[in-house]
Each structure stands twice: as C-alpha cells, then as structure tokens.
C-alpha positions in Angstrom: 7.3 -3.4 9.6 5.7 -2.1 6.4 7.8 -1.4 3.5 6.3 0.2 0.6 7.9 0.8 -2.7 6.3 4.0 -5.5 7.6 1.8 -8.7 5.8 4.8 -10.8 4.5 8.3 -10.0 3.6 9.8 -12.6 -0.3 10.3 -14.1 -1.2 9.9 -17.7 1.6 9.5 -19.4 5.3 8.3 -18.7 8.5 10.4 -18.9 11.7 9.2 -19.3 12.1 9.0 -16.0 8.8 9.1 -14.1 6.9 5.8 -15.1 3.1 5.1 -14.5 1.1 4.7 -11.5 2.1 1.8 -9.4 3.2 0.8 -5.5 4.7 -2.5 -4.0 3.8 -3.2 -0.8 5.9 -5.8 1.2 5.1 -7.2 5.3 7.9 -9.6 6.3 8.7 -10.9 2.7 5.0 -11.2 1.9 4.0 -8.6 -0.7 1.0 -7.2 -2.7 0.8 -4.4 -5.4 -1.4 -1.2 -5.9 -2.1 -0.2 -9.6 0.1 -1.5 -12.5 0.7 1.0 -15.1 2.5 0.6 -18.2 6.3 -0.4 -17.1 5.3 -2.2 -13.8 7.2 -5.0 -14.4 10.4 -3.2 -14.9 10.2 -1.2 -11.9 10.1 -4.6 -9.7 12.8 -5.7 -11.1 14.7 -2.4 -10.9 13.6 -2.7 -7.2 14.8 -6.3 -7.1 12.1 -7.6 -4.6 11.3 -10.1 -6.8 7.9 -11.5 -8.4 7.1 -14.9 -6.7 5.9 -13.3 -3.3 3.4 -11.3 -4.8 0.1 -12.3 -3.8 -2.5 -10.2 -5.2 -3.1 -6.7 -7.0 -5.8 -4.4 -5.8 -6.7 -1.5 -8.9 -8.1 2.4 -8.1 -9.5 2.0 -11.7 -9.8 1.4 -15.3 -8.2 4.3 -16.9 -4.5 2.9 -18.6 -2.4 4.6 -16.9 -3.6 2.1 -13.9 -3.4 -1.2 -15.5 -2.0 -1.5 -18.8 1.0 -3.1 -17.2 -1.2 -6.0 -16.5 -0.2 -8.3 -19.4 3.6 -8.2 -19.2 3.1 -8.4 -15.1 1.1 -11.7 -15.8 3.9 -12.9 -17.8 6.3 -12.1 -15.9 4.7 -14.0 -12.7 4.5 -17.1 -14.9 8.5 -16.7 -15.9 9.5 -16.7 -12.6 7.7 -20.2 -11.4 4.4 -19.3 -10.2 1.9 -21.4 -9.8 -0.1 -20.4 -7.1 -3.2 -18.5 -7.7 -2.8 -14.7 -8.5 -5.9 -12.2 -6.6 -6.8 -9.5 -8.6 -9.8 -6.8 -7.4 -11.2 -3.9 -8.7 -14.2 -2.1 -9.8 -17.6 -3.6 -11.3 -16.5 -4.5 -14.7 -13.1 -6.3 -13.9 -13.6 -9.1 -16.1 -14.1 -7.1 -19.1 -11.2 -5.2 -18.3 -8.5 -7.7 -17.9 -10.1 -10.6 -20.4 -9.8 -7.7 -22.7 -5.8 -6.4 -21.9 -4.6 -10.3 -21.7 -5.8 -11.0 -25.6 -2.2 -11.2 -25.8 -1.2 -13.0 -23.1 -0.8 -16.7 -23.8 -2.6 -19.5 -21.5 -0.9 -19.0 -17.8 0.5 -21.7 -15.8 -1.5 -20.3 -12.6 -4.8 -19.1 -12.0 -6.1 -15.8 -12.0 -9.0 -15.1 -9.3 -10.8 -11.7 -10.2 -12.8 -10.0 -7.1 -15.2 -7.1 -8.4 -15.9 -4.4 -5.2 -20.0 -3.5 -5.0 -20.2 0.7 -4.9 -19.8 0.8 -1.5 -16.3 -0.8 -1.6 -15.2 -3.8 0.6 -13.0 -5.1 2.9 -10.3 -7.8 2.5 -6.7 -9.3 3.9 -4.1 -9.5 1.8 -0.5 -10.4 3.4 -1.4 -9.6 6.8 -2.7 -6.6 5.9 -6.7 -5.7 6.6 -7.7 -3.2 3.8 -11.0 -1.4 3.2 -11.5 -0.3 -0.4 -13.8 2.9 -0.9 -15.0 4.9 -3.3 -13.6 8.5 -4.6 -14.5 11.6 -6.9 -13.1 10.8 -10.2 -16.4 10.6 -12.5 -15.4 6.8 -12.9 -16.0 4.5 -10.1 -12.7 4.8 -8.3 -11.5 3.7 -5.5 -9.2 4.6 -2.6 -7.3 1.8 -0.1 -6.7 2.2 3.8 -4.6 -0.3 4.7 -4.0 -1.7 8.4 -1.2 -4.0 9.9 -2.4 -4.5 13.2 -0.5 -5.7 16.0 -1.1 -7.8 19.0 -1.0 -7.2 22.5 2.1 -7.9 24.0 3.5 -10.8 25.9 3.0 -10.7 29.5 5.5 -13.3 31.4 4.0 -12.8 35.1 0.8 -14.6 33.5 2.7 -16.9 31.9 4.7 -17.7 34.8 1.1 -17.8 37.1 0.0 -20.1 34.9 3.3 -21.7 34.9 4.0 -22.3 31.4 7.5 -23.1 31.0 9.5 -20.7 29.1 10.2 -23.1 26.2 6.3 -22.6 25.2 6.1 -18.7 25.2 7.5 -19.1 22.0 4.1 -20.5 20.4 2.0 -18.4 22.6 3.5 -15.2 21.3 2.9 -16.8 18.0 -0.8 -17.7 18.7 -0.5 -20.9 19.3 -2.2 -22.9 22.3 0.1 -25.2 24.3 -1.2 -27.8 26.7 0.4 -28.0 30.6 -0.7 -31.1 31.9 -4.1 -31.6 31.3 -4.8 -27.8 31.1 -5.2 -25.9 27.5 -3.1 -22.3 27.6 -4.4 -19.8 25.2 -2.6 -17.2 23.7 -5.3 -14.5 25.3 -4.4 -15.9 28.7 -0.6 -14.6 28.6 -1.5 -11.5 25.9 -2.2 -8.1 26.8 -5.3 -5.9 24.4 -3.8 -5.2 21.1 -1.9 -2.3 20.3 -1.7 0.7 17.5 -0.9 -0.9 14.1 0.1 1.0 11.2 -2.4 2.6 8.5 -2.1 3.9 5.2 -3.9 5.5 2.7 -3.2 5.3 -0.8 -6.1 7.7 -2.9 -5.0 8.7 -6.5 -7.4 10.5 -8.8 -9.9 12.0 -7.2 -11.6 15.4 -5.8 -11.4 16.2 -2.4 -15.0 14.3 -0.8 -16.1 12.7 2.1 -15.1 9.3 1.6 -11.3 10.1 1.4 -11.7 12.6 4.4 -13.6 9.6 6.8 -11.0 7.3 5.6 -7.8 9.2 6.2 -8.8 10.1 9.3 -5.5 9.1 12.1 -3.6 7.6 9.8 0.8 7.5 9.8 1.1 7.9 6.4 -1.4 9.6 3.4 -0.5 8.5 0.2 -2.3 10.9 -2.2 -2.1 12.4 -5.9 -1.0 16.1 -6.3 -1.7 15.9 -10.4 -1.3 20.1 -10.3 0.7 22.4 -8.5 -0.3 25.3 -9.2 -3.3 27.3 -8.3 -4.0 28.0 -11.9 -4.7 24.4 -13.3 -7.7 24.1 -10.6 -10.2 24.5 -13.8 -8.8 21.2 -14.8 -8.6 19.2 -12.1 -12.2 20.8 -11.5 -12.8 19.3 -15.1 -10.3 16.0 -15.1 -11.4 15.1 -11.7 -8.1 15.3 -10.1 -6.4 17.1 -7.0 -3.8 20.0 -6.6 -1.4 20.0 -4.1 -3.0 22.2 -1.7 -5.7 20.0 -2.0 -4.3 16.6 -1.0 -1.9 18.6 2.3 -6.0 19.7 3.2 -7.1 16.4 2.9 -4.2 15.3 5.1 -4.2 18.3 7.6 -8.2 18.0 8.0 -7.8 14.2 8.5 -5.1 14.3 11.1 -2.4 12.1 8.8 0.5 11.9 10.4 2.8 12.6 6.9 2.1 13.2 3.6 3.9 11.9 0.0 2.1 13.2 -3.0 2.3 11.5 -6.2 0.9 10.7 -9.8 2.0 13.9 -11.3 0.8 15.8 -14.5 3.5 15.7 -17.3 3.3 19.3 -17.3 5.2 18.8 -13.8 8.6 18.4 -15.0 10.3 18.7 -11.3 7.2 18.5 -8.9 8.9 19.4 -5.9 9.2 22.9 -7.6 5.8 23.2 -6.1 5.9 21.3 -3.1 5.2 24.9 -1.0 2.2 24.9 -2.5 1.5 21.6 -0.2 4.1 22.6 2.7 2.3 25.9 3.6 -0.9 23.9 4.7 0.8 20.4 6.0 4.3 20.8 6.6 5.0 17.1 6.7 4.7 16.7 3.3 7.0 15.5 0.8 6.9 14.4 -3.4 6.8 10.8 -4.1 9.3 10.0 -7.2 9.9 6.0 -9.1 11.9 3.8 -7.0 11.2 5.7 -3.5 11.3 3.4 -0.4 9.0 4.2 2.8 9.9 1.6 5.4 7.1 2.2 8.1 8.0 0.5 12.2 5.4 -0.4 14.7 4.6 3.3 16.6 5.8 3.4 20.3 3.3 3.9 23.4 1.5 7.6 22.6 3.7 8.1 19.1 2.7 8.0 15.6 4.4 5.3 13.5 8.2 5.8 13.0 8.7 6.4 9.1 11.7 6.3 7.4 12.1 7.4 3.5 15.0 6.0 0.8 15.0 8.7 -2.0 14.7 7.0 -5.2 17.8 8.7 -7.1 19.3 6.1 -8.9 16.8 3.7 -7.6 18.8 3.1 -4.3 17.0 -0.1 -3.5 18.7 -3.1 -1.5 18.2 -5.8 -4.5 17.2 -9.2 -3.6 16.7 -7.5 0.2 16.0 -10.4 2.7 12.5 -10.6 4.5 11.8 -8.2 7.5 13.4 -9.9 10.6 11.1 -12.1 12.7 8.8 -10.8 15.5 11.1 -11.2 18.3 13.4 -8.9 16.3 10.9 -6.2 15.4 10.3 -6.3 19.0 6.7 -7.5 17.9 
C-alpha cells in the first residue's frame, strides 16, 4: 500500500484554511515528503503521522510557496530525536537555496545531505519507492515526480515444494532471502514468479501542458496535478504565470491514460475550487479537487485492474493520528 497525505493545496499564498504546497508520502511506516510550503510542519502534526520516519524531501522548485516551510521542518525533525541523516533534492542551485532559508536555523543535531538534479532530471529510491524526477514548463527549472512501488512476483509453493524447501523457510524466500537445504543454496527467483504491476504516481505542480509531463504520466493510477485556474478566462495568465487550468491538467490526464485525477495548488482567487471541477469532469470524469489534510490510500492493483484507490476527505482533517504502519506483506497479500 501507498498512502499519500495533500498537507497543503493551495498555490501562492495560504488561506485560512488552504495552506501551501506540500504532500506526505508513507509505504509501510516508511515516509518521504513532496514540497514544504509555509505551514508544513503543522500539517504533519495535524496529520499525526509523526516526524521521525521521514526520510528525505524531494522539491518541484524554488519559488516560496514550495519551500519556505523548510526551516521550522528542520527544527522540528531535530525536536523529535533525529539523528539520522535528512535527504534533501532539488534543482541546480539547492545549496544556495536552503544555506540561505536556514540563516535561522541553529546548528542541527543531524545531517543534512543535499542532491542537486542535472536538467535532464534523475532517478532515485526513497522508502521503497523508485522515482524519476523530470523537468516541466514553468520558466524556472521545475520539476515533476513519477513515483513507482513495484511489486514482486508472487510466491509459487509447487517450486518450493520441488525443490523441497520446508515450509518454515518460505518465509525468508518471500522476503528475498536465500536459505540453504543441505548443501544446496535456494534463491528467492527459484520459488518467485516475474514481477507484477506496482503502483505509479505522478505529482506535477506548476507547469504548462509539455511533453515531459505527457511521457511521464503515461499509465499511471493516480495523476497528481495543479489546476491553479478554473476558468477559461484566466488562460492569459496561466499563459503568462506558467501555470495550468483545469481543463488542462484532466487533458493531460485523459491523453496520458491516468487512471484518476486530483487537482491541486489552487489560485487564491479559487475560494471553493470544486465550483469549477466541470471544467475538469467534462474532459476526465475521474477527476476530483485535492483539499489540506486529504488521504489517498492506494492497494496493489488486481490481475488486468488499475490500482484500487481509496480517498479520506480532509473536512476536519479526518486523519487516524499516530496510525500504525501498513500491515506486513503477508497481510497486504504482497
């Protein structure tokens, strides 16, 4: 399972109840955020998924409504124990950026590792997760994340049985452990079948429509992607601003073959965005407006289904607080 959290939807400036661009993302109690605009830290712990089990940051860009939450994060890592390194990447010019924002922040009790993407973007793993960074339209350099968890092949007993592996190993087989019968080594591709269909997502704020989000969001479950304008009328500026309407992103999504859609950093201008959502639902029906404190929980897909996806409104910010890790393999029927 991948659970994903939208701690802050809203683009440019916060509202009193829309904060600033931000996303937790959590794979079996492991967990990893996406952007940290002002307020970050007070969204995790209005979530109550805690700080310690972050591992990393990845940031679209330098503009503040991405990353001026960075300082008080920081601080907040260090009050809650840490002192494992912290993995922070972004575009060329990183260092400047954060050196600059953590002035304020007094000497750290953990390191913080800073990885700069070349234009072309990169590939990494972060908690489990294999994530390709590449570049959007936003007259910055910008970038966009697909995001895989991929998932093994599953367990085939008559081979473990043929090779007569007692049932008691299976265990670390399935976990991709060798075990040793006699004199013979058992590998976990011996007893596995090819791997399966993971989940992807996309998560792509600020940005024109262009080729790199189209090749990118290609198949995936779930498109996470901003609708900064509803209406028709603001196209000038998101022309100018470099930003995307709503029609926009459900093309994007429709053309790309995402499964669903969830629009989000929102123009202040967009009081209630889901006034507009026809504007998106008239070219991708499966799509839906992202608002602080939503919860999309996505499960493994089944054989020749998309990913089952389930969505917690955020009202009230119905979160399960201090929720326990996702269940073990054997119980995600991993």
């Amino acid at each position: 399972m991948m659970e994903i959290c939208l701690l802050g939807t809203g683009g440019t400036l916060p509202l009193a109840n829309r904060a600033l661009s931000s996303a937790y993302v959590r794979v079996n109690g492991r967990a990893m955020l996406i952007d940290c605009g002002e307020g970050t830290q007070v969204g995790i712990r209005r979530l109550g998924w805690g700080f310690r089990c972050l591992e990393g940051l990845v940031l679209t860009h330098f503009h503040g409504d991405h990353c001026t939450g960075l300082p008080g994060l920081l601080l907040s890592l260090e009050k809650a124990g840490r002192d494992e390194p912290f993995d922070i990447y972004g575009p060329s010019g990183l260092k400047r950026v954060v050196e600059g924002l953590c002035v304020i922040v007094p000497r750290l009790s953990y390191a913080v590792r800073l990885h700069e993407f070349p234009p072309e973007g990169r590939s990494l793993e972060m908690i489990g997760l294999e994530i390709r960074s590449f570049p959007v339209n936003h007259g910055i350099p910008c970038y966009g994340y697909r995001m895989e968890l991929p998932r093994k092949g599953a367990f085939d007993p008559e081979k473990a049985r043929a090779l007569k592996v007692p049932m008691a190993e299976w265990k670390k087989l399935q976990g991709g452990e060798s075990v040793r019968i006699g004199l013979r080594k058992v590998r976990p591709e011996d007893v596995m079948g090819p791997a399966r269909k993971g989940i992807t997502v996309v998560f792509s704020t600020d940005t024109r429509p262009c080729e790199t989000l189209s090749r990118y969001i290609a198949g995936v479950d779930l498109a996470i992607l901003e609708g900064m304008y509803a209406s028709e009328e603001k196209e000038p500026l998101a022309v100018r601003n470099h930003h995307m309407l709503f029609r926009e992103a459900a093309q994007a999504a429709r053309d790309g073959g995402a499964e669903r859609l969830i629009l989000t950093h929102f123009s202040t201008s967009l009081e209630n965005p889901e006034d507009g959502l026809t504007a998106a639902t008239e070219v991708f029906p499966n799509a839906v407006c992202g608002q602080d404190g939503m919860i999309i929980r996505l499960n493994y897909p089944k054989e020749r289904e998309p990913a089952g996806i389930k969505l917690s409104r955020g009202d009230g910010w119905t979160a399960e607080p201090d929720a326990a890790p996702v269940g073990t393999a054997e119980e995600t029927g991993d």
